[in-house]
N, C-alpha and C positions, 0 to 999 in steps of 0.2 A: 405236433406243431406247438410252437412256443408264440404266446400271446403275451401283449405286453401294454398292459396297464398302467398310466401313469396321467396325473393330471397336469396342467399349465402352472402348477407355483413349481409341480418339482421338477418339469423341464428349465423354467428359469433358474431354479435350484442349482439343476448340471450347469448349465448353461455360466452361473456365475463363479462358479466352483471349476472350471476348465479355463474361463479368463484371467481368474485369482493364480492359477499355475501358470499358464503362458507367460503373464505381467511380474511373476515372480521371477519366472528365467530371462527376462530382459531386464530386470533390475539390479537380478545377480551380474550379468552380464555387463551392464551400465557400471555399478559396483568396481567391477575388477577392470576395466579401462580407465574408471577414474583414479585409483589403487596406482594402475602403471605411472598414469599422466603425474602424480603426484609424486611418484619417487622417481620419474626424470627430471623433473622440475625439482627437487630437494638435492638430486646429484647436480644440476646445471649452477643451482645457486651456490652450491658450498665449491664447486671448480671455480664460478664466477668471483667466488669473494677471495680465493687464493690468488688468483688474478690479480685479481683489484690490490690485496694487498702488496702485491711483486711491485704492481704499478706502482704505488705508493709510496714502497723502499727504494725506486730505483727515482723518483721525482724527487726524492730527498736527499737522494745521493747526486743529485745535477745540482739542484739549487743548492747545495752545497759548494759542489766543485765550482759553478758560476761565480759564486761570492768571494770563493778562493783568488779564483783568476781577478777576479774585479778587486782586489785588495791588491793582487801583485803590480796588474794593472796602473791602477790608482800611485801605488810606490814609484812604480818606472815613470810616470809622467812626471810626479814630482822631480826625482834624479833628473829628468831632460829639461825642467824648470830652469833647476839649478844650475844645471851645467851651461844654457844658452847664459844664463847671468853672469857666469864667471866669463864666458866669450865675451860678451858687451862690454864687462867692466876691461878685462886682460888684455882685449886684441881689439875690437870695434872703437871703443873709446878713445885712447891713445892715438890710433890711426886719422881719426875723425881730428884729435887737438893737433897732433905732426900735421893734419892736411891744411885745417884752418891757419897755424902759422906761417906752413910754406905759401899760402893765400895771400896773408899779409906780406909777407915776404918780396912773390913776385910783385904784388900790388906794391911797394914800396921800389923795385927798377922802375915798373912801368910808369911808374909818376916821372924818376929823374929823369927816366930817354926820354916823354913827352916834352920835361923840362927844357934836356938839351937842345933838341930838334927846333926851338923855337928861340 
């Protein structure tokens, strides 16, 4: 029969020496999930900033084309400026002076019939 002696510091002894191993394989353990989280988190970022910079090339490529249009824009409003002006001055105006003199005009019968009639 096997007897077994051992006093209360070296049972604590085991005791703290089987903690120190368990707490070792969950730290290992802890260890290697933080390991994972970290290199999907360095994959996420670096896809993330490839992104970001698409986004970046393609907002620069709008605000470009926008400024584009808004200059063309900008051009053809002048063109339709100018061209209502040339109307006014070529066709509105004239029309407007033909109408006031035929104004005068009638206005110069409707005097004499008033004349005659009296």
């Amino acid at each position: 029969m096997i007897t077994l002696n051992f006093s209360l510091w070296e049972l604590a002894l085991l005791l703290v020496g089987v903690a120190f191993v368990v707490g070792t394989v969950y730290l290992v353990k802890l260890f290697k999930s933080l390991a994972t989280t970290f290199d999907t988190t360095t994959k996420l970022m670096e896809d993330n900033r490839l992104a970001l910079r698409s986004i970046m090339d393609n907002a620069d490529e709008i605000s470009k084309s926008t400024a584009h249009v808004v200059d063309k824009t900008s051009g053809m409003v002048d063109e339709v400026e100018v061209a209502l002006n040339t109307i006014k001055q070529d066709v509105i105006d004239p029309v407007v002076k033909a109408a006031s003199i035929l104004k005068k005009g009638l206005g110069i019968f409707h005097i004499k019939n008033k004349k005659d009639k009296v």
